[in-house]
N, CA and C atoms as an extended XYZ file, in Angstrom:
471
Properties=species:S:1:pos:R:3:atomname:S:1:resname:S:1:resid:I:1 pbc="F F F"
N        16.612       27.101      -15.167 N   UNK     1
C        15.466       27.072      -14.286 CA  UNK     1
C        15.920       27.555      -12.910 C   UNK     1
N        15.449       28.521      -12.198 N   UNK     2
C        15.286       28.966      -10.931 CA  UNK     2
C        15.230       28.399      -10.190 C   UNK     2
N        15.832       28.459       -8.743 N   UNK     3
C        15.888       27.457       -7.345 CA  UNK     3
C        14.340       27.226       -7.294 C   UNK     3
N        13.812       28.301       -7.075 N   UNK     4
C        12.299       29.168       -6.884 CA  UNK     4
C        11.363       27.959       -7.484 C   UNK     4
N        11.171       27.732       -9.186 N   UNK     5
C        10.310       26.703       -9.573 CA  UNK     5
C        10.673       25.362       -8.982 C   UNK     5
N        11.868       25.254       -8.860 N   UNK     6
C        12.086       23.883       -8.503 CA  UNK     6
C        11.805       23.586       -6.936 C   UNK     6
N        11.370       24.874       -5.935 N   UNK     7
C        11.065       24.256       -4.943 CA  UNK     7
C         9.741       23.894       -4.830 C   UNK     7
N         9.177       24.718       -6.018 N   UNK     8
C         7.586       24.704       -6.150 CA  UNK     8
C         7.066       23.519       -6.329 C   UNK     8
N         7.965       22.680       -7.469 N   UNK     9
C         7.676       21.445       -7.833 CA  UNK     9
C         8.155       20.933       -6.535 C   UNK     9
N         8.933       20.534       -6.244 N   UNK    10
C         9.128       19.530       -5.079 CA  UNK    10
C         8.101       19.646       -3.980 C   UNK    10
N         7.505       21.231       -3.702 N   UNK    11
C         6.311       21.092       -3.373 CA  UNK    11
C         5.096       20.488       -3.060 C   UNK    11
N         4.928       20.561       -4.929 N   UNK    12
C         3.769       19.986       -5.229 CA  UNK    12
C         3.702       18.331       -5.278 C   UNK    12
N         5.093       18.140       -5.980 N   UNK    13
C         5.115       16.504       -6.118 CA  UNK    13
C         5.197       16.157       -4.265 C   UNK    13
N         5.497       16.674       -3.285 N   UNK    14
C         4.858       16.686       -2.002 CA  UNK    14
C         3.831       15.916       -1.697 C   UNK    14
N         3.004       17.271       -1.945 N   UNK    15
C         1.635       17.314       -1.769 CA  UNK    15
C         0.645       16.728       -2.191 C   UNK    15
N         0.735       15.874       -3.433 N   UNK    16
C         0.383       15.386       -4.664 CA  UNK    16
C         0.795       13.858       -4.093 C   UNK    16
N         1.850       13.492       -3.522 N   UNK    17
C         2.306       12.478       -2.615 CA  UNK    17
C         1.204       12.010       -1.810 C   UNK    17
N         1.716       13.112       -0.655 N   UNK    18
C         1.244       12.850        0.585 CA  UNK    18
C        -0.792       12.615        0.358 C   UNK    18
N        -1.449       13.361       -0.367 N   UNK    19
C        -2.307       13.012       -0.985 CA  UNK    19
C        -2.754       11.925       -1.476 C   UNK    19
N        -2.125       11.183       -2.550 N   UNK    20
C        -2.482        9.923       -2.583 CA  UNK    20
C        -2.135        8.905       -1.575 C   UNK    20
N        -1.211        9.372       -0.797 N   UNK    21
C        -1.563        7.803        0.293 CA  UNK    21
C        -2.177        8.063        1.075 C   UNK    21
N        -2.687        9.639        1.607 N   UNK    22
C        -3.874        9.769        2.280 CA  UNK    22
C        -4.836        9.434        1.788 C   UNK    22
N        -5.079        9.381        0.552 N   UNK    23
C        -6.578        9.003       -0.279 CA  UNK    23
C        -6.617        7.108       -0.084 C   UNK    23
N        -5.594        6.604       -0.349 N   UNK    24
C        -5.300        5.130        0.049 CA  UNK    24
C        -5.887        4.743        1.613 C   UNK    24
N        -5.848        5.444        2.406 N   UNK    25
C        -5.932        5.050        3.539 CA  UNK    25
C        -7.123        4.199        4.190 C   UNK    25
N        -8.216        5.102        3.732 N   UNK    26
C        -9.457        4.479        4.158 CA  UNK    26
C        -9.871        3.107        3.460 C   UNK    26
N        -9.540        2.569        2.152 N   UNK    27
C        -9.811        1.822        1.629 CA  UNK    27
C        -9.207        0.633        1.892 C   UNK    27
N        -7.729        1.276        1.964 N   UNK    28
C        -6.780        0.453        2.960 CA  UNK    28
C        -7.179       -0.664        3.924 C   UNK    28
N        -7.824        0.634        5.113 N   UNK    29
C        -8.288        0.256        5.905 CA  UNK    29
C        -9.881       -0.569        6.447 C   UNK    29
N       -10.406       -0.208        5.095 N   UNK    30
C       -11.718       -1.179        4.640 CA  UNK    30
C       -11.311       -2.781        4.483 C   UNK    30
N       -10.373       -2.757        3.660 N   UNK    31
C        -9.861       -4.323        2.737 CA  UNK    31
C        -9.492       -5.227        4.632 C   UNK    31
N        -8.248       -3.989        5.152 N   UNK    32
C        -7.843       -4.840        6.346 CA  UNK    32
C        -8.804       -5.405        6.925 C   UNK    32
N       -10.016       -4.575        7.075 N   UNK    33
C       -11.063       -4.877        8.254 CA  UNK    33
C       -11.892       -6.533        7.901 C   UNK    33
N       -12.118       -6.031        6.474 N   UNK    34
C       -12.658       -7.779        5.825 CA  UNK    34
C       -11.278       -8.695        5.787 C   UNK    34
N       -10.335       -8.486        5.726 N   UNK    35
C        -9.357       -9.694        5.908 CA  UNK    35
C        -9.317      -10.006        7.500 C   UNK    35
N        -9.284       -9.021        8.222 N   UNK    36
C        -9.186       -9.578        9.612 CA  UNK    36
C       -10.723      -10.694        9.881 C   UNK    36
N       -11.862       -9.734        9.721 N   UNK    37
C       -12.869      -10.555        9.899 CA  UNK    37
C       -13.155      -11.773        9.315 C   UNK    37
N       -12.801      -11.930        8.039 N   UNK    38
C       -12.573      -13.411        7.382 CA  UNK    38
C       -11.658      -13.999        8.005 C   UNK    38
N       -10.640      -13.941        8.301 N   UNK    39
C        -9.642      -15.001        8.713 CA  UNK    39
C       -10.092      -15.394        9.929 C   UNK    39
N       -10.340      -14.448       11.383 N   UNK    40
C       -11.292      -14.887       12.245 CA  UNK    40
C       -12.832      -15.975       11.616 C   UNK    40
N       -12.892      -15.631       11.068 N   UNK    41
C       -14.315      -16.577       10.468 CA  UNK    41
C       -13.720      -17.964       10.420 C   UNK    41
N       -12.370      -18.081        9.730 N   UNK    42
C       -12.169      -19.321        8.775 CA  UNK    42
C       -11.471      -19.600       10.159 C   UNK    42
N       -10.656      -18.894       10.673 N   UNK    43
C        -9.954      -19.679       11.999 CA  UNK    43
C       -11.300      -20.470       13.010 C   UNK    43
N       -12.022      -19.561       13.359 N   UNK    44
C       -13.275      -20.200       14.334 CA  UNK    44
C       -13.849      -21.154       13.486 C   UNK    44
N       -13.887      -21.351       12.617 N   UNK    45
C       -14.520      -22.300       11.385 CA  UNK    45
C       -13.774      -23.679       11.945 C   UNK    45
N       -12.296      -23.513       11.668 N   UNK    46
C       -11.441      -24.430       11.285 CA  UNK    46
C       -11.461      -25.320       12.515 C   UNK    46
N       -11.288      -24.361       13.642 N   UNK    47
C       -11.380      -24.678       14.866 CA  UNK    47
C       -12.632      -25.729       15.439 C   UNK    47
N       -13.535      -25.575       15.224 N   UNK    48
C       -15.343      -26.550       15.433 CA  UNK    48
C       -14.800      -27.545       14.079 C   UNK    48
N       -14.707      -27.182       13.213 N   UNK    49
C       -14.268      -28.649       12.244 CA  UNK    49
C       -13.333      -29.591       12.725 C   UNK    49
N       -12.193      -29.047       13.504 N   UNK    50
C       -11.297      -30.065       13.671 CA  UNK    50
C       -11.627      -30.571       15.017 C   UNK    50
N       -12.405      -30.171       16.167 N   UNK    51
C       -12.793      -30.668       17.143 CA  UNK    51
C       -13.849      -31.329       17.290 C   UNK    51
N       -14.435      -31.842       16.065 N   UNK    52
C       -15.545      -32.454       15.717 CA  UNK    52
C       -15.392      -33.979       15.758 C   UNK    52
N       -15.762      -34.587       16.479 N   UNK    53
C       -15.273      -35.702       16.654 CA  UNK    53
C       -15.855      -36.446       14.983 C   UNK    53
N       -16.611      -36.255       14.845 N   UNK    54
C       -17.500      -36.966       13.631 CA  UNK    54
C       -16.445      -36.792       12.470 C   UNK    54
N       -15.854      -35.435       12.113 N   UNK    55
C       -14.766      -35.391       11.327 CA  UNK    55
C       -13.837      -36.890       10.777 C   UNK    55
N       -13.453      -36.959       12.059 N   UNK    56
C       -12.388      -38.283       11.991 CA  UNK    56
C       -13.091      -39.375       11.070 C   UNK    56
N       -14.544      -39.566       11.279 N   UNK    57
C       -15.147      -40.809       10.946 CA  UNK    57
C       -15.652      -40.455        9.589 C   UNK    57
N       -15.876      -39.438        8.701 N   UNK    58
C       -16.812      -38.907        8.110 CA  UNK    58
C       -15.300      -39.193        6.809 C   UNK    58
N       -15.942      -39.062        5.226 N   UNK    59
C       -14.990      -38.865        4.306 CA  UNK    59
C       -14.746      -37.108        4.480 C   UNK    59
N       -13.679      -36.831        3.748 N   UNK    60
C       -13.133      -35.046        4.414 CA  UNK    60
C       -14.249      -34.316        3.619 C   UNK    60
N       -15.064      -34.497        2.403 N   UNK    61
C       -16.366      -33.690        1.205 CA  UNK    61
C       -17.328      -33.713        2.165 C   UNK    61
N       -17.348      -35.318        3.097 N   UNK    62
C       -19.064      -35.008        3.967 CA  UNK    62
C       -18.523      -34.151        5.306 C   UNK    62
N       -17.266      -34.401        5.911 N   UNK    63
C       -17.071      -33.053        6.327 CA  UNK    63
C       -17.198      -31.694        6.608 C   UNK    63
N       -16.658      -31.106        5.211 N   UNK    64
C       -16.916      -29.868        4.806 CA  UNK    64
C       -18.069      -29.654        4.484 C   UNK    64
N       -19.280      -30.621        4.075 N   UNK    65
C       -20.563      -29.900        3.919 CA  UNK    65
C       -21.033      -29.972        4.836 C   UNK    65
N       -20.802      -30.681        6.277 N   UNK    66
C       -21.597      -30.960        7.402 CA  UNK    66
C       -20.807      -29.690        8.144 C   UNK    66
N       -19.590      -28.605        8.017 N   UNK    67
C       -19.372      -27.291        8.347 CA  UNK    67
C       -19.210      -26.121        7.743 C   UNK    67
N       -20.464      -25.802        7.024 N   UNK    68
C       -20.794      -24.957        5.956 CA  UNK    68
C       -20.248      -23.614        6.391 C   UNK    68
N       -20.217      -23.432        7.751 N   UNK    69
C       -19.610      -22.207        8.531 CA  UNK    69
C       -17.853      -22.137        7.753 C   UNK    69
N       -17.514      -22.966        7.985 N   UNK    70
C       -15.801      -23.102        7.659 CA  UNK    70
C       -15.982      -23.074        6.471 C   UNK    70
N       -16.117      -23.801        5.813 N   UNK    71
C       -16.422      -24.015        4.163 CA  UNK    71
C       -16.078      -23.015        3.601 C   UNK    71
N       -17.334      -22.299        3.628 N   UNK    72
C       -18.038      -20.809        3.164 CA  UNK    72
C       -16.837      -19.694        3.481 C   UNK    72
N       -15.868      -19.462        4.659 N   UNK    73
C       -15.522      -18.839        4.979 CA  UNK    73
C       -13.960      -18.826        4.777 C   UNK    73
N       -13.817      -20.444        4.510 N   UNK    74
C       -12.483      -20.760        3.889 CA  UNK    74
C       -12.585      -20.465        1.905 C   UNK    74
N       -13.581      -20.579        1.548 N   UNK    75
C       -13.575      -20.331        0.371 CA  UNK    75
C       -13.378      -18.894        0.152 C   UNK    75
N       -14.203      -17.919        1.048 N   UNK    76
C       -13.909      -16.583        0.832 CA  UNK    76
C       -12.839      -16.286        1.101 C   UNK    76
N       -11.929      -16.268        1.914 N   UNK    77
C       -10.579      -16.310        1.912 CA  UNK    77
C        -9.641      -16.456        1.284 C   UNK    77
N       -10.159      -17.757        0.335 N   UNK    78
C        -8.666      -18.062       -0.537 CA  UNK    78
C        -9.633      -17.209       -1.965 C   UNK    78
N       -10.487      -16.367       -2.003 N   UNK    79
C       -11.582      -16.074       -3.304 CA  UNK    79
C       -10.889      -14.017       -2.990 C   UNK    79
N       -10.177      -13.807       -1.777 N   UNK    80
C       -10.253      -12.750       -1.558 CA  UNK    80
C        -8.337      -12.661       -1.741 C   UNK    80
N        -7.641      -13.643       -1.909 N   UNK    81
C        -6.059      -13.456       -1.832 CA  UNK    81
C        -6.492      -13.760       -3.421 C   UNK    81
N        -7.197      -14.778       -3.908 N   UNK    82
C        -7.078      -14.608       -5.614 CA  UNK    82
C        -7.475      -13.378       -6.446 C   UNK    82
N        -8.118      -12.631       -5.211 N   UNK    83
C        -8.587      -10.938       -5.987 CA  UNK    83
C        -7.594       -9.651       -5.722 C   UNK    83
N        -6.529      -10.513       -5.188 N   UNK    84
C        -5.348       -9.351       -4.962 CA  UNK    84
C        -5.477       -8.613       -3.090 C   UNK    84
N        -6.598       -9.169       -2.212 N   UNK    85
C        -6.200       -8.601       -1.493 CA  UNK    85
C        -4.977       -8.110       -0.829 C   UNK    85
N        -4.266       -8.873       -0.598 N   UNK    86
C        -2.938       -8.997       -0.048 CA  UNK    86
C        -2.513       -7.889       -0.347 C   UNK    86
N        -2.585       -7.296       -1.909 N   UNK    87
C        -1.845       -6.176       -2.213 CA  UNK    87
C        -2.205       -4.886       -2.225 C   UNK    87
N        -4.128       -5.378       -1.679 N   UNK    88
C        -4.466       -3.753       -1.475 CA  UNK    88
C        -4.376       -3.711        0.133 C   UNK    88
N        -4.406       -4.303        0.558 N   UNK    89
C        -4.059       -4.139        2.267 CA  UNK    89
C        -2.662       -3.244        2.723 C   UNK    89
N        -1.690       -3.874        1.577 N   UNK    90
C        -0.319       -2.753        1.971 CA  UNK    90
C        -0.114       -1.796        0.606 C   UNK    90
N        -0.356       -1.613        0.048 N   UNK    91
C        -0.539       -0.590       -0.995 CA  UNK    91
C         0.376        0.629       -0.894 C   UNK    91
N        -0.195        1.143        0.725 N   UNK    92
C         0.536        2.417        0.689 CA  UNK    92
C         1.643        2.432        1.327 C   UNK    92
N         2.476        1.005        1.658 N   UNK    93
C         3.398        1.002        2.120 CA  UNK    93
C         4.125        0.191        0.991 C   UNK    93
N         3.616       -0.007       -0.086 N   UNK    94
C         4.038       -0.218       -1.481 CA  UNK    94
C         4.549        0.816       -2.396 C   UNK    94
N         3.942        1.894       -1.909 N   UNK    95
C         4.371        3.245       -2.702 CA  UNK    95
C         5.028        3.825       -2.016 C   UNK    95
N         5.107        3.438       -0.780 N   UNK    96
C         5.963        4.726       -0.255 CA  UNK    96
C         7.167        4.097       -0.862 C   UNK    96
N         7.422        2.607       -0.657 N   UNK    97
C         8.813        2.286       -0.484 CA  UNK    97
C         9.262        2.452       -1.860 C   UNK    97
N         8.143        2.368       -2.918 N   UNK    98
C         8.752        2.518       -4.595 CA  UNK    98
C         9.504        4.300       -4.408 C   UNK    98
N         8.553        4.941       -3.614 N   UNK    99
C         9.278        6.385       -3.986 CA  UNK    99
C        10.334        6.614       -2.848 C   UNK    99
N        10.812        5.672       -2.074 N   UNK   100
C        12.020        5.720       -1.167 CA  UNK   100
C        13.182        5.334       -2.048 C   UNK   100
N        13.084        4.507       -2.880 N   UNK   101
C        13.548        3.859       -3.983 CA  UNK   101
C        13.974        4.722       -4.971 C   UNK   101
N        13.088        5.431       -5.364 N   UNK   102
C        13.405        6.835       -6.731 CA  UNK   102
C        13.826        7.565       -6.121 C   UNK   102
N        13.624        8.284       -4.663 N   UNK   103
C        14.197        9.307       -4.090 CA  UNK   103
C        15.616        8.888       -3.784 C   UNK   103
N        16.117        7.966       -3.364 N   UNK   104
C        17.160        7.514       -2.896 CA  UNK   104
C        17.716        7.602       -4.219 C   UNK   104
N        18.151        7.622       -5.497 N   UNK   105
C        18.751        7.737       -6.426 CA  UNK   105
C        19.073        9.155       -6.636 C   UNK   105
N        18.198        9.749       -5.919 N   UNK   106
C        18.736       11.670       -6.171 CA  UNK   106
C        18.963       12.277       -4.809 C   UNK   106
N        19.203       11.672       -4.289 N   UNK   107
C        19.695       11.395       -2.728 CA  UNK   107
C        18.635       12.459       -1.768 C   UNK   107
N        17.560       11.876       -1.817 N   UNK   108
C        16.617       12.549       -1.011 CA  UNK   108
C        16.054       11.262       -0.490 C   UNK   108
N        14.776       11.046        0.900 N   UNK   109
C        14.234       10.407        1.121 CA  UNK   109
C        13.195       11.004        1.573 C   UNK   109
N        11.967       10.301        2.377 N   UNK   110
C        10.814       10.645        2.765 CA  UNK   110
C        10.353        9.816        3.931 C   UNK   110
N         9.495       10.522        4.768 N   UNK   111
C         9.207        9.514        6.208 CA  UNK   111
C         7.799        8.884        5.834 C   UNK   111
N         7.315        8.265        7.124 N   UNK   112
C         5.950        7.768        6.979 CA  UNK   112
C         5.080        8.033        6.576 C   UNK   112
N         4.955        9.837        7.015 N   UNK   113
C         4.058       10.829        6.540 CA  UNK   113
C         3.914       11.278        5.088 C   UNK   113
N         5.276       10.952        4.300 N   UNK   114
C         5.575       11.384        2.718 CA  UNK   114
C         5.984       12.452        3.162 C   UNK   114
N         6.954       12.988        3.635 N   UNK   115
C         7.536       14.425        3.884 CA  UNK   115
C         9.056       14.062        3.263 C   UNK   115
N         9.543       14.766        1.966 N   UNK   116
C        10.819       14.592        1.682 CA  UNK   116
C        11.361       15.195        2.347 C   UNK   116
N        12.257       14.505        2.566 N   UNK   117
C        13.888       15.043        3.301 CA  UNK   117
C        15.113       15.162        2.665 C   UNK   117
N        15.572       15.802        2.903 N   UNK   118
C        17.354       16.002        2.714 CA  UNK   118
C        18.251       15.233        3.726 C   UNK   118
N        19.097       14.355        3.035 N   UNK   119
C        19.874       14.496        4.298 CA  UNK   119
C        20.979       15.422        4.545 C   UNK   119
N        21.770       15.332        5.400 N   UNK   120
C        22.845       16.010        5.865 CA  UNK   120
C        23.650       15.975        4.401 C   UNK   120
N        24.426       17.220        4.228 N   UNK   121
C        25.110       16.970        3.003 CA  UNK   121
C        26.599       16.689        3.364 C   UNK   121
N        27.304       15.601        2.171 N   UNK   122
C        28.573       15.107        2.644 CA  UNK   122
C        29.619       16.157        1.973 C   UNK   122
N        30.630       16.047        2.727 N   UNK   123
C        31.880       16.955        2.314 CA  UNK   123
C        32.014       17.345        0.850 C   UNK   123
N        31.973       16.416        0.132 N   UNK   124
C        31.944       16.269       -1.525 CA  UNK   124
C        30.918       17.133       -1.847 C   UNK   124
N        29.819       17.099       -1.957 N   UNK   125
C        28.587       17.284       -2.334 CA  UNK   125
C        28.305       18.833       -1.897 C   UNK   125
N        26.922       18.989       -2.966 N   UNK   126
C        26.892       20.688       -2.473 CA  UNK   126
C        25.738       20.742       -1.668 C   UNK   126
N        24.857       21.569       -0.875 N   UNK   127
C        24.166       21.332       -0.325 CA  UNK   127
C        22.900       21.033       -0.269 C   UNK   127
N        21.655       20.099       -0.412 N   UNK   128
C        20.769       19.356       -0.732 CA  UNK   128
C        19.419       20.476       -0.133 C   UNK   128
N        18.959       20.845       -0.355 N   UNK   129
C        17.590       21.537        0.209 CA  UNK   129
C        16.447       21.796       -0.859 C   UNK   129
N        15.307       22.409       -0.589 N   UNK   130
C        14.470       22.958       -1.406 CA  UNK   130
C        14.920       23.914       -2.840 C   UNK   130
N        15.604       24.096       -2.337 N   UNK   131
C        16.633       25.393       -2.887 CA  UNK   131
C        17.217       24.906       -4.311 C   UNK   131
N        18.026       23.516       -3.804 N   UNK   132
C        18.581       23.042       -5.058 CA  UNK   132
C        18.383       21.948       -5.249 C   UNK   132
N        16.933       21.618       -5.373 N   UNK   133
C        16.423       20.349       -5.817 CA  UNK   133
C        17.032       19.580       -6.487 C   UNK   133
N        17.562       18.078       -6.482 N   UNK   134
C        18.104       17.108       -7.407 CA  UNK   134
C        17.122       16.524       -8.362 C   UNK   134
N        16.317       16.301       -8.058 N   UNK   135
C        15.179       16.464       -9.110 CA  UNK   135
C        15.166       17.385      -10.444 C   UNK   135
N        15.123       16.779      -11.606 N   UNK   136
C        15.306       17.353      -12.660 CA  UNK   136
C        14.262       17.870      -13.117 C   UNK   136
N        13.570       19.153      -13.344 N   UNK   137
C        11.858       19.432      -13.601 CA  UNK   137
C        11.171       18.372      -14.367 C   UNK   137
N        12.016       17.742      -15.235 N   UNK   138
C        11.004       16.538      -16.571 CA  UNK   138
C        10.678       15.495      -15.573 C   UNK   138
N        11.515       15.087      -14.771 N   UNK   139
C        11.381       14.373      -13.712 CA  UNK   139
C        10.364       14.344      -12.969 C   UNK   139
N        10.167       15.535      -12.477 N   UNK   140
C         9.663       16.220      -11.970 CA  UNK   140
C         8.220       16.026      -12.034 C   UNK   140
N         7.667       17.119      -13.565 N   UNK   141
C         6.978       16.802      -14.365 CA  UNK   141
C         5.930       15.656      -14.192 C   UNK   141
N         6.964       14.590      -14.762 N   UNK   142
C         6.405       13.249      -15.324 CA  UNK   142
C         5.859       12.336      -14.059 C   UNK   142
N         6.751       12.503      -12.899 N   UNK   143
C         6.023       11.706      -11.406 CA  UNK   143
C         4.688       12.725      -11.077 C   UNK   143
N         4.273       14.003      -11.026 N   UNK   144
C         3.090       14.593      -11.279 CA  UNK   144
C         2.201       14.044      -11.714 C   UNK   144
N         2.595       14.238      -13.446 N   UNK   145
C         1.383       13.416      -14.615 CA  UNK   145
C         0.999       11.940      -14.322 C   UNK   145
N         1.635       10.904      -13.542 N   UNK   146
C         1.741       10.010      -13.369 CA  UNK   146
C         0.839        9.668      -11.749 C   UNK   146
N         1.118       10.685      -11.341 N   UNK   147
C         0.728       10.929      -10.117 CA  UNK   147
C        -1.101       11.283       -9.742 C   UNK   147
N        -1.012       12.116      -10.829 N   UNK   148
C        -2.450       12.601      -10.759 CA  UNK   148
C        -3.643       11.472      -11.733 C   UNK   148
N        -2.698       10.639      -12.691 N   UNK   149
C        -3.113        9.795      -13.264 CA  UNK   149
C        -4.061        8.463      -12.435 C   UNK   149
N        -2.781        8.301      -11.669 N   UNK   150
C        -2.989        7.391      -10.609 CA  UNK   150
C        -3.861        7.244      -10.263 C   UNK   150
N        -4.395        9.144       -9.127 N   UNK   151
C        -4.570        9.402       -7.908 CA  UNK   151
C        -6.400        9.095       -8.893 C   UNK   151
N        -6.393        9.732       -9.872 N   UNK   152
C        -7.744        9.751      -10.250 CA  UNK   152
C        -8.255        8.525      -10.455 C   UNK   152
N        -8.009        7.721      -11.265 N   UNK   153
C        -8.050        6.119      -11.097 CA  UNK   153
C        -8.430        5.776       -9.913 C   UNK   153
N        -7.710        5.514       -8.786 N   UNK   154
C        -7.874        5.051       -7.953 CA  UNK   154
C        -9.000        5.843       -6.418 C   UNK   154
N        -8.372        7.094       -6.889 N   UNK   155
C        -9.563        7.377       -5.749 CA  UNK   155
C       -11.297        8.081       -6.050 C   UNK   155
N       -10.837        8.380       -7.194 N   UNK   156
C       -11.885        8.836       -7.784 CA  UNK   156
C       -13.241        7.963       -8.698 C   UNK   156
N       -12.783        6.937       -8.858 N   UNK   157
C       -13.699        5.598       -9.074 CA  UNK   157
C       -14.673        5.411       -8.044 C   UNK   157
């Protein structure tokens, strides 16, 4: 196989990258926006419940129904970490680091943006670029198929 295809692929598995965590982003940034606003809810909630003087005197059930505000807002909260938020909030800093992880085994890495890099090549070693991809094409290949698998799943739903 030619330097030539193999820079093509590294290319594409690029682009195909940088793509899906751009496609991640907005949704990303949807999930954050309802976790921030819920937790503000349940904090201001929590906050009027516990400064409630009646609290102290009340059993903790007539409590919570006498601050339906907190309640309601503490339930959505713990109803939104049992639906996986947590893990769609960092997602794309879930993938990057899985493919910092695979790249680092063929001694390449990638920045924030998903831009692979080379590093500097060591004395031993021959020199790391587009040119002579460590990436094996099946390799190659298969993070693609896997890739586009993904990308459709998830952003295309």
């Amino acid at each position: 196989m030619n330097s030539l295809e193999q820079a093509e692929d590294l290319k594409a598995f690029e682009r195909r990258l940088t793509e899906y965590i751009h496609c991640l982003q907005p949704a990303t940034g949807r999930w954050r926006m309802l976790l921030i606003v819920v937790s503000v809810c349940t904090a201001t909630g929590a906050w009027n419940w516990l400064i409630d003087p009646e609290t102290q005197k009340v059993s903790f059930f007539t409590s919570l129904w006498n601050h339906p505000f907190f309640t309601i807002s503490c339930i959505t909260l713990i109803g939104l970490f049992f639906a996986g938020i947590h893990k769609r909030v960092v997602a794309p800093s879930i993938i990057a680091a899985r493919c910092r992880t695979v790249l680092a085994e063929y001694n390449m890495s990638c920045d924030d943006v998903m831009i692979l890099e080379s590093p500097d090549p060591a004395p031993h070693r021959a020199p790391c670029s587009a040119g002579s991809l460590l990436l094996p094409r099946p390799f190659t290949l298969l993070v693609l198929a896997l890739s586009n698998k993904i990308f459709k799943k998830n952003c295309m739903a």
